[in-house]
Structures are given as C-alpha cells and as structure tokens.
PDB file of N, CA, C and O in Angstrom:
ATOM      1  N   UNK A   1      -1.867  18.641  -5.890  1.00  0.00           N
ATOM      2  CA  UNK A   1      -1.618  17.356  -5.264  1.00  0.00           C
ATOM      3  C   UNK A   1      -0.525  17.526  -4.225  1.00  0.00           C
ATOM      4  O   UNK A   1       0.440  18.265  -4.419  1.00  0.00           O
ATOM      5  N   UNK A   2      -0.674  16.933  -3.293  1.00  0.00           N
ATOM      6  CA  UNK A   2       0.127  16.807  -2.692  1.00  0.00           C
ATOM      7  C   UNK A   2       1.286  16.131  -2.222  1.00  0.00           C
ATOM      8  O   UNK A   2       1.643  15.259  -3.015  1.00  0.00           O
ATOM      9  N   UNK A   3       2.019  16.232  -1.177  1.00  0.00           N
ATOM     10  CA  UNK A   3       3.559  14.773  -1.739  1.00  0.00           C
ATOM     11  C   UNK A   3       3.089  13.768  -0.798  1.00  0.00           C
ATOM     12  O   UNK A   3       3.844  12.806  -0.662  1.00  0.00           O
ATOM     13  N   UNK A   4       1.493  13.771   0.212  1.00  0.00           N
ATOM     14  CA  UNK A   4       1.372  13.043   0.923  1.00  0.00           C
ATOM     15  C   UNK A   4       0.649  11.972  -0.018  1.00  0.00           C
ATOM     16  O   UNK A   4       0.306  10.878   0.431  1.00  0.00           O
ATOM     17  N   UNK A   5       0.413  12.387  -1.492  1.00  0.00           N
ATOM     18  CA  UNK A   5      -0.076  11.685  -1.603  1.00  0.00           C
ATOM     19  C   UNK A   5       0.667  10.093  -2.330  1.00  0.00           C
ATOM     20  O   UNK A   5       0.139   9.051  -2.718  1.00  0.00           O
ATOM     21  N   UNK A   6       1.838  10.473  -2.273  1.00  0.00           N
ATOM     22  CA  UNK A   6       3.226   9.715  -2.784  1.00  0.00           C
ATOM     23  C   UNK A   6       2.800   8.432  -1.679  1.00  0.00           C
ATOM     24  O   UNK A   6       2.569   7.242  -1.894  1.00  0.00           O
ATOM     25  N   UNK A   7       2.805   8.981  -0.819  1.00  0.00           N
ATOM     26  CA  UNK A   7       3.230   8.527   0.675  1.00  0.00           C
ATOM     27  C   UNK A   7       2.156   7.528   0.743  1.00  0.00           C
ATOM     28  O   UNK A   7       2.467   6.338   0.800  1.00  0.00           O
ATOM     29  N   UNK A   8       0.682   7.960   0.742  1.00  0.00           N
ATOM     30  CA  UNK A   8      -0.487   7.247   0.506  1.00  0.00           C
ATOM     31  C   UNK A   8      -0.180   6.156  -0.759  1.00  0.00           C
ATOM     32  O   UNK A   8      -0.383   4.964  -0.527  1.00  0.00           O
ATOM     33  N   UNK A   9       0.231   6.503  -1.885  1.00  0.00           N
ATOM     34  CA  UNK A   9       0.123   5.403  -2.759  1.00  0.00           C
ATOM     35  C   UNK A   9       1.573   4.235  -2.400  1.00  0.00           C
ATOM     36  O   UNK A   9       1.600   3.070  -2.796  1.00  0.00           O
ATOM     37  N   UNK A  10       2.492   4.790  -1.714  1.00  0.00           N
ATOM     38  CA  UNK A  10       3.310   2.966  -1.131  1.00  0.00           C
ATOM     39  C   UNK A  10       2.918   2.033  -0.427  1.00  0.00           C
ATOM     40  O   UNK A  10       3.174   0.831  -0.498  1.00  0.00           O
ATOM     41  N   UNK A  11       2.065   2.797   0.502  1.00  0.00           N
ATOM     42  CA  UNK A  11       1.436   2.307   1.974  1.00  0.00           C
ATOM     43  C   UNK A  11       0.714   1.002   1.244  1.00  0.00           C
ATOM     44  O   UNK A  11       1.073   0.048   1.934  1.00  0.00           O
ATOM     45  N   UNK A  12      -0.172   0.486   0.127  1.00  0.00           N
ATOM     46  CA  UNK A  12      -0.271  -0.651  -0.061  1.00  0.00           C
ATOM     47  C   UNK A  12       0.602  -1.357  -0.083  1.00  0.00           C
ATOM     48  O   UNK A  12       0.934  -1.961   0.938  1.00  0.00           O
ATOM     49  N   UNK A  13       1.378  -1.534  -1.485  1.00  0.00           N
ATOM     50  CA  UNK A  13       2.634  -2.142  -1.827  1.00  0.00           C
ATOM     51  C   UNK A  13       3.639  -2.635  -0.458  1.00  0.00           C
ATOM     52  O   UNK A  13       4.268  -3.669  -0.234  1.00  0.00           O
ATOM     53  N   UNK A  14       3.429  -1.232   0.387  1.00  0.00           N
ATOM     54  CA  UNK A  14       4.316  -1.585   1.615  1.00  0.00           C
ATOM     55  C   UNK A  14       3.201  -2.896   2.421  1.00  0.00           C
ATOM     56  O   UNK A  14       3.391  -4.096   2.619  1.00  0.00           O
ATOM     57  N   UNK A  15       2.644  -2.463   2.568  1.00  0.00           N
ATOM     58  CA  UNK A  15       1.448  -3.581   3.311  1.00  0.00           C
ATOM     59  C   UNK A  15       1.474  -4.596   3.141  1.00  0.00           C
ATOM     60  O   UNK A  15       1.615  -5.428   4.038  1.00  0.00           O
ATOM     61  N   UNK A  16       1.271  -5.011   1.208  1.00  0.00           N
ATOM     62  CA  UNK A  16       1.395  -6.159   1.283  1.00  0.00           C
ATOM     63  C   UNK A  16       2.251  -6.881   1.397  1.00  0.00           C
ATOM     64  O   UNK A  16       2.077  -8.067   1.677  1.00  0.00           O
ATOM     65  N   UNK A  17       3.849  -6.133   1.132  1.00  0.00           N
ATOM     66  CA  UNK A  17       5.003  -6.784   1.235  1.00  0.00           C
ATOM     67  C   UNK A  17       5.024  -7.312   3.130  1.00  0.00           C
ATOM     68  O   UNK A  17       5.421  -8.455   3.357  1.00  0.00           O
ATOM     69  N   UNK A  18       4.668  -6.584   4.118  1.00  0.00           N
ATOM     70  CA  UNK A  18       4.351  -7.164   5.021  1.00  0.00           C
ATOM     71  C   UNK A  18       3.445  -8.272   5.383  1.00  0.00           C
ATOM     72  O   UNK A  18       3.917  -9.300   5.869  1.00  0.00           O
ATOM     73  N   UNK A  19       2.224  -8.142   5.187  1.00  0.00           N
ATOM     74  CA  UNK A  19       1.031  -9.414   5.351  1.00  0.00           C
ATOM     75  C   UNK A  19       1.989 -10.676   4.807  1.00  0.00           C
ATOM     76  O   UNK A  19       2.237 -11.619   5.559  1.00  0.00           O
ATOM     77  N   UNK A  20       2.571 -10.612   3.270  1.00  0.00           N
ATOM     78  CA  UNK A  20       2.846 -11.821   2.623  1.00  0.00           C
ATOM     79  C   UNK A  20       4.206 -12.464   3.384  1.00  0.00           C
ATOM     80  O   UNK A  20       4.437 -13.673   3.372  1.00  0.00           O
ATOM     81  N   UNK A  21       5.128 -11.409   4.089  1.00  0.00           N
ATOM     82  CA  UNK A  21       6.116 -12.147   5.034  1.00  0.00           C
ATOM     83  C   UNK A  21       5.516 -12.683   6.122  1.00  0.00           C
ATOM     84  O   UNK A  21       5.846 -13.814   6.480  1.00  0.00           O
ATOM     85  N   UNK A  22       4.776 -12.133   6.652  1.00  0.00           N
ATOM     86  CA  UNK A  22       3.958 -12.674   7.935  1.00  0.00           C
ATOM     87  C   UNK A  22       3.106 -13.788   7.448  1.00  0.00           C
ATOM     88  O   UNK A  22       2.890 -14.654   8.295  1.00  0.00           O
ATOM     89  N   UNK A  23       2.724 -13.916   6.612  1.00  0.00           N
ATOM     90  CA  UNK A  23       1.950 -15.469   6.121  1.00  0.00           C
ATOM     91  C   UNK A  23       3.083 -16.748   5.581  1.00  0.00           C
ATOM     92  O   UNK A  23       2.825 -17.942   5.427  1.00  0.00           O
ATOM     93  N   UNK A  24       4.117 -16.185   5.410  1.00  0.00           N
ATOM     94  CA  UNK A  24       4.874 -16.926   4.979  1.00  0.00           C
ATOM     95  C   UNK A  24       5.773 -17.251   6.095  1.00  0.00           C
ATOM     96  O   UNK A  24       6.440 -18.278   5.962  1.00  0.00           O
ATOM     97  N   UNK A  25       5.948 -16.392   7.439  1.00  0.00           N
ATOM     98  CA  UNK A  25       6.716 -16.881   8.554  1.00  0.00           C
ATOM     99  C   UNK A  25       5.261 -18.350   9.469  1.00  0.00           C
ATOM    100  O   UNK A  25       5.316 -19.524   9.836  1.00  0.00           O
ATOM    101  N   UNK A  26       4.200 -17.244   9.426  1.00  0.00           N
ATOM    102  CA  UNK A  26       3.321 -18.311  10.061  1.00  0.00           C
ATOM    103  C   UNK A  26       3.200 -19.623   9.471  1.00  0.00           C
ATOM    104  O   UNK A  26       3.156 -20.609  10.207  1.00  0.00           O
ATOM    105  N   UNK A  27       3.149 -19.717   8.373  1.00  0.00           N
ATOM    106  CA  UNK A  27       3.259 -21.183   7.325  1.00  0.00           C
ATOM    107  C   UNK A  27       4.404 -22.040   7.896  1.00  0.00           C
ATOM    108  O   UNK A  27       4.331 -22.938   8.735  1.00  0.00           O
ATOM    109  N   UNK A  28       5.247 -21.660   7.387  1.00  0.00           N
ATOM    110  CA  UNK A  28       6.708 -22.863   8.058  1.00  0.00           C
ATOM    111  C   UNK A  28       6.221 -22.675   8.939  1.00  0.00           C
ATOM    112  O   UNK A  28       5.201 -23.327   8.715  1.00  0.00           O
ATOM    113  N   UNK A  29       5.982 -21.980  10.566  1.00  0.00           N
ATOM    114  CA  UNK A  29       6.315 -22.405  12.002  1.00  0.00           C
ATOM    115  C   UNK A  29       4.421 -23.224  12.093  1.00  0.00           C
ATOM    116  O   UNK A  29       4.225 -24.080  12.956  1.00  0.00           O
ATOM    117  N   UNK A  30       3.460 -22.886  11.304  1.00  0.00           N
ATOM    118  CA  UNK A  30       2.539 -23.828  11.238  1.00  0.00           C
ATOM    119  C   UNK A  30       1.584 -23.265  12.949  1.00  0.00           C
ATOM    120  O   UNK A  30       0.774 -23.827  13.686  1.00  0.00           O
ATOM    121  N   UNK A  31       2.142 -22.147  12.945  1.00  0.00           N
ATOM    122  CA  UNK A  31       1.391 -21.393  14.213  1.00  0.00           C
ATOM    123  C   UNK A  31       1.490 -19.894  14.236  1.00  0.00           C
ATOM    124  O   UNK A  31       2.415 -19.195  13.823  1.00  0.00           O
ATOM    125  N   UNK A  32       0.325 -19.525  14.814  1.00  0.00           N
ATOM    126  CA  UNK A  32       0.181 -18.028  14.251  1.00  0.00           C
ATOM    127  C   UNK A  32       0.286 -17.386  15.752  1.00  0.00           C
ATOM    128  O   UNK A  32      -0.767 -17.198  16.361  1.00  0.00           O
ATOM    129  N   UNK A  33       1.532 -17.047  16.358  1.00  0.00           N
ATOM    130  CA  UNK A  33       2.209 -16.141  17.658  1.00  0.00           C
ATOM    131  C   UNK A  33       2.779 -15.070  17.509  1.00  0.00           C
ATOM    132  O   UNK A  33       3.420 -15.161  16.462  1.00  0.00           O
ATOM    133  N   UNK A  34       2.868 -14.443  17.798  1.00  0.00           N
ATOM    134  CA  UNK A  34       3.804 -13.289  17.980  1.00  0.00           C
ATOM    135  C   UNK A  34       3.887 -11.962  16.898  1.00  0.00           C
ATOM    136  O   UNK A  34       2.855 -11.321  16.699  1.00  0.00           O
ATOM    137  N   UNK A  35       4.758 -11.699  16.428  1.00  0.00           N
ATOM    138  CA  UNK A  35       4.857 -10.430  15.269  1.00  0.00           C
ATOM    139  C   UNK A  35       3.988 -10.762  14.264  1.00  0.00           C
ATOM    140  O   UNK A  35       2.930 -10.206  13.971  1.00  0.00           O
ATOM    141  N   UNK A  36       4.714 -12.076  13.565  1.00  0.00           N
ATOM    142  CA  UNK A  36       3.835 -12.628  12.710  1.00  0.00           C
ATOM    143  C   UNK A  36       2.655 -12.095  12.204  1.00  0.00           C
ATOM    144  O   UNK A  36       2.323 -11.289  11.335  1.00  0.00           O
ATOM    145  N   UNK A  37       2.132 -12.811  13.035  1.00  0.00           N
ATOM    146  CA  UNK A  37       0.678 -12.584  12.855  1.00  0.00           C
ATOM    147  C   UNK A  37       0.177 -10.881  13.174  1.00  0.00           C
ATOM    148  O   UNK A  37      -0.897 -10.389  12.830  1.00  0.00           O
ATOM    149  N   UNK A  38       0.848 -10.466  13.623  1.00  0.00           N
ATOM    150  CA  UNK A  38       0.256  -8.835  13.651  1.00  0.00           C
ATOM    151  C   UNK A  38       0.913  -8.083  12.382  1.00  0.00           C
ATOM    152  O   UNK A  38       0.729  -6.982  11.862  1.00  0.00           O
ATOM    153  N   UNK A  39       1.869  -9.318  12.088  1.00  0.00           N
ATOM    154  CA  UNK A  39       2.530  -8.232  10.726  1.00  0.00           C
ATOM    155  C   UNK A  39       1.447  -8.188   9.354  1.00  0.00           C
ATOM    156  O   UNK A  39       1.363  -7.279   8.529  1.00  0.00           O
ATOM    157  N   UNK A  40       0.627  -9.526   9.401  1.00  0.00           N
ATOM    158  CA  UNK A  40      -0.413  -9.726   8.206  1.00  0.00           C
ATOM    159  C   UNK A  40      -1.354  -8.615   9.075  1.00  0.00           C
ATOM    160  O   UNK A  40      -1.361  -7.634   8.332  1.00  0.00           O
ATOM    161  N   UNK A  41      -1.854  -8.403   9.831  1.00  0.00           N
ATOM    162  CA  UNK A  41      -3.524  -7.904  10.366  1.00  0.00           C
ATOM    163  C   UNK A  41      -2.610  -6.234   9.768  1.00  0.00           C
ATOM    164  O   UNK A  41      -3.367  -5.574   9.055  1.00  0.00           O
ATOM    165  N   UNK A  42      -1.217  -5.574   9.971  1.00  0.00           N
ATOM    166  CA  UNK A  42      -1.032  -4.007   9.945  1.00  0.00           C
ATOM    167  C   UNK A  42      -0.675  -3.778   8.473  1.00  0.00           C
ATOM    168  O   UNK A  42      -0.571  -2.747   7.809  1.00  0.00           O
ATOM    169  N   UNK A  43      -0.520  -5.072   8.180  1.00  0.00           N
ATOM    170  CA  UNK A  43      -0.144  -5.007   6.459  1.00  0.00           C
ATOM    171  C   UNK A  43      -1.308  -4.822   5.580  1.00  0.00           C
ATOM    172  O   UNK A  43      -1.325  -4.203   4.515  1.00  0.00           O
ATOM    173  N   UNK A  44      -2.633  -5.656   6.366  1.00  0.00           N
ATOM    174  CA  UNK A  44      -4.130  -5.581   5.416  1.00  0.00           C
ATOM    175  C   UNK A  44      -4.422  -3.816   6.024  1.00  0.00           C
ATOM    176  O   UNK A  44      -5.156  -3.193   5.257  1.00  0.00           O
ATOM    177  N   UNK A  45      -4.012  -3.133   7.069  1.00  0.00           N
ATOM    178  CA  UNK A  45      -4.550  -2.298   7.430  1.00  0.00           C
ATOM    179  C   UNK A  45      -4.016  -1.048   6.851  1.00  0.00           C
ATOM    180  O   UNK A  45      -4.605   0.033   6.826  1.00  0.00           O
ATOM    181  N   UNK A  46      -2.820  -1.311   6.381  1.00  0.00           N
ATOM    182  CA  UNK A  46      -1.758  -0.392   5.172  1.00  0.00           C
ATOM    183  C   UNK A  46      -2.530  -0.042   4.688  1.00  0.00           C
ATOM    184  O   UNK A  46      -3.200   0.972   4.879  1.00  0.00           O
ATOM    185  N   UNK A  47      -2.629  -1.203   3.591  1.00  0.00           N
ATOM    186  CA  UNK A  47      -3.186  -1.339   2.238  1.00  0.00           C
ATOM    187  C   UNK A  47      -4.239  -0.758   2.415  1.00  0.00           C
ATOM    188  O   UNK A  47      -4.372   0.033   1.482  1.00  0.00           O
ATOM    189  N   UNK A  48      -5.533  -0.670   3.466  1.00  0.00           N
ATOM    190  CA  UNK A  48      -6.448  -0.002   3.003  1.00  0.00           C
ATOM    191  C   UNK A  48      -6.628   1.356   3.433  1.00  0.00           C
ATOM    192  O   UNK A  48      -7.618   1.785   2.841  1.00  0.00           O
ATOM    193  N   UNK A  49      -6.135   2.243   4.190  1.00  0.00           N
ATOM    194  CA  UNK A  49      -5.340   2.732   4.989  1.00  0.00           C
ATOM    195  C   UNK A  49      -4.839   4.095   3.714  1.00  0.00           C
ATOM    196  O   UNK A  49      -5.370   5.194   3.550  1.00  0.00           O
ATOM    197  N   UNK A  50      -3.617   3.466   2.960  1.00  0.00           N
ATOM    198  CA  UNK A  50      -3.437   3.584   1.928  1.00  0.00           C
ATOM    199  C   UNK A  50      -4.181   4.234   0.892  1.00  0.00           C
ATOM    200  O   UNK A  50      -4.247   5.447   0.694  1.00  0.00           O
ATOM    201  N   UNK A  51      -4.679   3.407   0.314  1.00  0.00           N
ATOM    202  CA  UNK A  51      -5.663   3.473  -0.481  1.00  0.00           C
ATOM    203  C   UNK A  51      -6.555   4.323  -0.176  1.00  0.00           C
ATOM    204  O   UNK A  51      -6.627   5.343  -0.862  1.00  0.00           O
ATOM    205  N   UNK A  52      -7.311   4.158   0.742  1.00  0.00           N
ATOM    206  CA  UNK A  52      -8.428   5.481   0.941  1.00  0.00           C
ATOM    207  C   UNK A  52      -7.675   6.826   1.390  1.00  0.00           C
ATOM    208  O   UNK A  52      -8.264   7.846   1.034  1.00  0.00           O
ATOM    209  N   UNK A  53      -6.770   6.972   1.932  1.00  0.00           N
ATOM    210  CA  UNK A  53      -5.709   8.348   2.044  1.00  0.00           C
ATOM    211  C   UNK A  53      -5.557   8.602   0.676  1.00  0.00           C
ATOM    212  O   UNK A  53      -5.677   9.827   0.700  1.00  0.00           O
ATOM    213  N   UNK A  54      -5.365   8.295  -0.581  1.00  0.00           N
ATOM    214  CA  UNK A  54      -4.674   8.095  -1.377  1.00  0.00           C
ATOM    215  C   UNK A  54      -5.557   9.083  -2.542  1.00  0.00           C
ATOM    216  O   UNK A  54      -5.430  10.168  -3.109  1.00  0.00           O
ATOM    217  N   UNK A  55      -6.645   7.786  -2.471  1.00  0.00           N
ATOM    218  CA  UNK A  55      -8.142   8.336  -3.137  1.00  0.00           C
ATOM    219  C   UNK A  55      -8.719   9.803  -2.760  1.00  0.00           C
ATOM    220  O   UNK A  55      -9.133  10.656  -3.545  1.00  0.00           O
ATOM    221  N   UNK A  56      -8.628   9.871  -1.257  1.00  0.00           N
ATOM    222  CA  UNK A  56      -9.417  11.443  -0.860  1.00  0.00           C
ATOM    223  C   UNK A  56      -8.157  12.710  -0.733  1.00  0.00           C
ATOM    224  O   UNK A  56      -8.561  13.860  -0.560  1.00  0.00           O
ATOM    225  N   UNK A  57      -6.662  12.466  -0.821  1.00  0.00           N
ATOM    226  CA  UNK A  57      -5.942  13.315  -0.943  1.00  0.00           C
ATOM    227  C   UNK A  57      -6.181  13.783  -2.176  1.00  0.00           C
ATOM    228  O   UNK A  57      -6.529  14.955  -2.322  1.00  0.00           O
ATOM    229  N   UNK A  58      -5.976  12.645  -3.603  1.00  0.00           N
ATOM    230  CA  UNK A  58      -6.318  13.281  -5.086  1.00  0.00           C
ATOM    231  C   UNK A  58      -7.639  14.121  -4.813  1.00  0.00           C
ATOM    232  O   UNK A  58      -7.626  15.352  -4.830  1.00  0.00           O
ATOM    233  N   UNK A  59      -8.444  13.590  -4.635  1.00  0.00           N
ATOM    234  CA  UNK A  59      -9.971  14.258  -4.823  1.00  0.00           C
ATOM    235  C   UNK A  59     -10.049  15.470  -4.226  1.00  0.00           C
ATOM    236  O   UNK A  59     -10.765  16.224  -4.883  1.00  0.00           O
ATOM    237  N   UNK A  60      -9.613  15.953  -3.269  1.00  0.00           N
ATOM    238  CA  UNK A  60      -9.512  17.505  -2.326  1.00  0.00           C
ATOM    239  C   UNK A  60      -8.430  18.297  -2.774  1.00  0.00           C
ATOM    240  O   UNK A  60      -8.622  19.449  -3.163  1.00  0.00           O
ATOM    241  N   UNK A  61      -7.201  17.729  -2.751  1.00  0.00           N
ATOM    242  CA  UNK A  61      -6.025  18.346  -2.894  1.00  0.00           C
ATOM    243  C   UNK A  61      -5.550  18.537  -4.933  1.00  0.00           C
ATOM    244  O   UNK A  61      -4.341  18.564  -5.165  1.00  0.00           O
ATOM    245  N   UNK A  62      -6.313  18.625  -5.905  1.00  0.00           N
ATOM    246  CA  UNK A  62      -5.973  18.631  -7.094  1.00  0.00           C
ATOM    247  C   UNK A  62      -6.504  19.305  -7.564  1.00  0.00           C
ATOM    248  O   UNK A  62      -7.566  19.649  -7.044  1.00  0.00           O
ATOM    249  N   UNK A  63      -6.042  19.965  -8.966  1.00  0.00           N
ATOM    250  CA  UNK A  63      -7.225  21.450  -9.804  1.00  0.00           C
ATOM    251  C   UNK A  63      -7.838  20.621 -10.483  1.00  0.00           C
ATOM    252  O   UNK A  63      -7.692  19.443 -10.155  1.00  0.00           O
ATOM    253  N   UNK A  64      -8.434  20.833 -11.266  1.00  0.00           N
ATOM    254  CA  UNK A  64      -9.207  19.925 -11.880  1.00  0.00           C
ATOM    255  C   UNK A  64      -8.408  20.047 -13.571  1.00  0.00           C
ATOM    256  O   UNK A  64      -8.604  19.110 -14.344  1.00  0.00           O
ATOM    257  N   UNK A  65      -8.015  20.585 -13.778  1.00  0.00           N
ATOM    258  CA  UNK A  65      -6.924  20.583 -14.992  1.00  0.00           C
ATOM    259  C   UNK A  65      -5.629  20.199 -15.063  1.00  0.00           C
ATOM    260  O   UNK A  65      -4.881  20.281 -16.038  1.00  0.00           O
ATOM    261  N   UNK A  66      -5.336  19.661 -13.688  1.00  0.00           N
ATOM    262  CA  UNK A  66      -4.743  18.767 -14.088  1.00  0.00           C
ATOM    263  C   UNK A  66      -4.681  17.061 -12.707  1.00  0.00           C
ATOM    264  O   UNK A  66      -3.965  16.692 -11.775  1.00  0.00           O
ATOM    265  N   UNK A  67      -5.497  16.737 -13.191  1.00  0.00           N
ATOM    266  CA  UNK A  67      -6.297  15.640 -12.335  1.00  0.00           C
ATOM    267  C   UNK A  67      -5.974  14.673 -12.959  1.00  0.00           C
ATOM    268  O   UNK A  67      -5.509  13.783 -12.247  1.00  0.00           O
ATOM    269  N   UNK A  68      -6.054  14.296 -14.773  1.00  0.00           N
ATOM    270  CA  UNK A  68      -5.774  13.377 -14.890  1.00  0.00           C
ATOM    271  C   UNK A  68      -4.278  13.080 -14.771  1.00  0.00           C
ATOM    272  O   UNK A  68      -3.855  12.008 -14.338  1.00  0.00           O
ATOM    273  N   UNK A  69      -3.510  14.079 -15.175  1.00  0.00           N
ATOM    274  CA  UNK A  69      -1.942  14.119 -15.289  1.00  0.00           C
ATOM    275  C   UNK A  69      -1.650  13.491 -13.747  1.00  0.00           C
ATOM    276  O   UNK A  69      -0.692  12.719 -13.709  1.00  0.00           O
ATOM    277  N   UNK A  70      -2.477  13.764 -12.250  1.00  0.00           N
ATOM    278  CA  UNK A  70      -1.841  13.513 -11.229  1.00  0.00           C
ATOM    279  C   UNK A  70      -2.849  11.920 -10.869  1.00  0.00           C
ATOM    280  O   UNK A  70      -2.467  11.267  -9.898  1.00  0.00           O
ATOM    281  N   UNK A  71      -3.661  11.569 -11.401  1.00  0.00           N
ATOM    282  CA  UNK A  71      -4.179  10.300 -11.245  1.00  0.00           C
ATOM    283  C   UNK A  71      -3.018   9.901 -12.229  1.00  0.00           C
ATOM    284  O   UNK A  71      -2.044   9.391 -11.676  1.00  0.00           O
ATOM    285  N   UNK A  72      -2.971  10.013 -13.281  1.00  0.00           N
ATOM    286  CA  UNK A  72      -1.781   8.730 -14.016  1.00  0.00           C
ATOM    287  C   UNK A  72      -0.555   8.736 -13.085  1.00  0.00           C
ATOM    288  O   UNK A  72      -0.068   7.610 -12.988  1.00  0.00           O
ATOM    289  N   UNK A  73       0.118   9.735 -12.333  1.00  0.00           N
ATOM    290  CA  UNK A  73       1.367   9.432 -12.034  1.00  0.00           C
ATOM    291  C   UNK A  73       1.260   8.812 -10.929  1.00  0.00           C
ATOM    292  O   UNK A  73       2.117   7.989 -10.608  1.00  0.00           O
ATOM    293  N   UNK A  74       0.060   9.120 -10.042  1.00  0.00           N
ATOM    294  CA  UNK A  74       0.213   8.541  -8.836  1.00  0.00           C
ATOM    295  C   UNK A  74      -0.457   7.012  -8.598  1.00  0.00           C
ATOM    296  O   UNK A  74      -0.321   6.229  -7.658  1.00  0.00           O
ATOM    297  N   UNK A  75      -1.265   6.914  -9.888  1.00  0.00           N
ATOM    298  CA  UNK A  75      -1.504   5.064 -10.424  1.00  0.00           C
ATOM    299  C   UNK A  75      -0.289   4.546 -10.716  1.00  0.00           C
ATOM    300  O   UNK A  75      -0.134   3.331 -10.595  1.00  0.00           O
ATOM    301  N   UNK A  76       0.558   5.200 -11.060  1.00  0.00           N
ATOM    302  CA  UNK A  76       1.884   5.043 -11.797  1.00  0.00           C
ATOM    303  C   UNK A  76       2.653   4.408 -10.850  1.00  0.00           C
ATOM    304  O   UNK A  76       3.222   3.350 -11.115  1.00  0.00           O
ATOM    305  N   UNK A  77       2.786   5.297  -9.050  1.00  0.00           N
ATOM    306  CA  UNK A  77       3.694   5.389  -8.192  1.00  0.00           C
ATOM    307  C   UNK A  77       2.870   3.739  -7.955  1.00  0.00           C
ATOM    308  O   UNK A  77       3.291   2.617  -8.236  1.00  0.00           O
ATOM    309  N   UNK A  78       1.567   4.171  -7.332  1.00  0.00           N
ATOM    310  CA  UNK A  78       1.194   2.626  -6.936  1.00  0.00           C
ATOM    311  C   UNK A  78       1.214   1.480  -7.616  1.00  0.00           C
ATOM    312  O   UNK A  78       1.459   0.495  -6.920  1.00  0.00           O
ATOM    313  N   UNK A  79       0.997   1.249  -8.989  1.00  0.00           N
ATOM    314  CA  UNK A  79       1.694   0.217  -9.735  1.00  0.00           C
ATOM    315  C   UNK A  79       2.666  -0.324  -9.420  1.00  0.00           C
ATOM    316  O   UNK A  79       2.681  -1.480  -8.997  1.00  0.00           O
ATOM    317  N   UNK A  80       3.860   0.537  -9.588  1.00  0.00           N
ATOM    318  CA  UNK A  80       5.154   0.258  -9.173  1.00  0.00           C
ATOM    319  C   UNK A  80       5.510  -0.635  -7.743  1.00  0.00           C
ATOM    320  O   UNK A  80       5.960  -1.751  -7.482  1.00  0.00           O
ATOM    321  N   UNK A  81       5.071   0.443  -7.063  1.00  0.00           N
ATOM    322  CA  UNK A  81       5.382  -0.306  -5.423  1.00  0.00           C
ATOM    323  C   UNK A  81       4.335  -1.964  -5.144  1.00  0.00           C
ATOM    324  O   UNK A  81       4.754  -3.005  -4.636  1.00  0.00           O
ATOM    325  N   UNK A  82       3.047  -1.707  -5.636  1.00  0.00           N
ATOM    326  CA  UNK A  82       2.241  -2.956  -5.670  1.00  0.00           C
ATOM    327  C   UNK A  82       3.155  -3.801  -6.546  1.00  0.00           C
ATOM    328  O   UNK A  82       3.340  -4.820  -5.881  1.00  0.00           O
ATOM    329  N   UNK A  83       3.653  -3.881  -7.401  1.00  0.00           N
ATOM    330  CA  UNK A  83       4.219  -4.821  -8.324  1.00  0.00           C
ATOM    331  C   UNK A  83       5.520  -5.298  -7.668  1.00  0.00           C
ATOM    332  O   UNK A  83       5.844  -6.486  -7.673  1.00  0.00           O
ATOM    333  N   UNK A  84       6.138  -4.485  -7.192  1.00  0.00           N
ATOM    334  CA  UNK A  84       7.590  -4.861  -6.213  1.00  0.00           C
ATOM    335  C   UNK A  84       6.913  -5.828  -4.953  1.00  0.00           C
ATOM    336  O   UNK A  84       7.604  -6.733  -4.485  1.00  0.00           O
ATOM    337  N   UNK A  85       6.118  -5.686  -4.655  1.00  0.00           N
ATOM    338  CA  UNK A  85       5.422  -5.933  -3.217  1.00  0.00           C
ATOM    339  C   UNK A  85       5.481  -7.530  -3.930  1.00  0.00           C
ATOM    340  O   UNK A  85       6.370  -8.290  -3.546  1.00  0.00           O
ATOM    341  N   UNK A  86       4.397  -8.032  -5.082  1.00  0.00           N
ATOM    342  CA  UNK A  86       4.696  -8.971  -5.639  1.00  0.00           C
ATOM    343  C   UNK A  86       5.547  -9.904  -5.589  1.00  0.00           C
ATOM    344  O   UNK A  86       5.521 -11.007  -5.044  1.00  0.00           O
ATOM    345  N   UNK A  87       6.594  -9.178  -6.432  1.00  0.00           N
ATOM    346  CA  UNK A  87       7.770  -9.823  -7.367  1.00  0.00           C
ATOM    347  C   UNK A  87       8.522 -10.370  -5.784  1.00  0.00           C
ATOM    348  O   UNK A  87       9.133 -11.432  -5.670  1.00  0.00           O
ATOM    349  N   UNK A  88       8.295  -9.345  -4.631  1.00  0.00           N
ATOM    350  CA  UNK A  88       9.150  -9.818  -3.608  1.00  0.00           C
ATOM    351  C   UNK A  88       8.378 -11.036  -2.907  1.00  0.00           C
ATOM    352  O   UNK A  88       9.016 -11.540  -1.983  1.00  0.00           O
ATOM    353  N   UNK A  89       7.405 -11.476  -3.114  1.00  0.00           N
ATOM    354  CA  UNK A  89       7.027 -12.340  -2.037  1.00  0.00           C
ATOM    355  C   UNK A  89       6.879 -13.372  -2.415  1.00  0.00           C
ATOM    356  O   UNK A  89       6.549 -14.271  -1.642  1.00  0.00           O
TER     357      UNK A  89
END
C-alpha cells in the first residue's frame, strides 16, 4: 500500500467539509456567487475523486496477504476524517 493512499482516503472527509461550508455560506446570503458555490461543485469532486483514487490505489498497490489488514486501516483513516467532516458542519 501505499501512503498515497492516506492521502486518497481524506480527500472525501476534506470535500465534504468544503461542499457543507459552501452550502451553508450560500444559505444565509440566499445566492449562489462567487467561491461559494465552487467550493460545494470541488468539494463533491474531492469526495469522488477521493474515493475512486482510494479504491484503485488498494487494489494495484497491495499483496494480497495483507489486504485486509490495509482495507481496515485505511476504512479506518476514512471513517475518521468523514466523521470529523460531519461533526464539523
């Protein structure tokens, strides 16, 4: 495994913590201009972004003996950061 694949599993968590500020700046101003709104469209594009980096780094880059050990930790990493992404918004 690799450490990009660290990197791949925040990129949601990071995402959504973006999209959900950018929906929440566009809400109060009740108009969708400027950063804003590009911060939700690069935040959905993280997340998937993310995720599929994430998925095909494990799948190429792992032995197969120890695959599950690096799927639990790196479900582990993304848990974490998805759940912060949460708790923050």
């Amino acid at each position: 495994m690799s450490k990009l694949a660290y990197i791949f599993a925040a990129m949601p968590g990071f995402g959504l913590m973006l999209s959900s500020w950018g929906k929440e700046i566009v809400y109060e101003k009740e108009m969708c201009i400027g950063f804003p709104c590009y911060a939700i469209l690069i935040g959905y594009i993280l997340v998937f972004v993310g995720a599929a980096g994430w998925i095909l780094d494990i799948k190429f880059n792992t032995e197969s003996d120890e695959y599950r050990k690096t799927v639990a930790l790196s479900f582990l990493v993304f848990f974490v950061v998805g759940l912060l992404a949460v708790v923050s918004s």
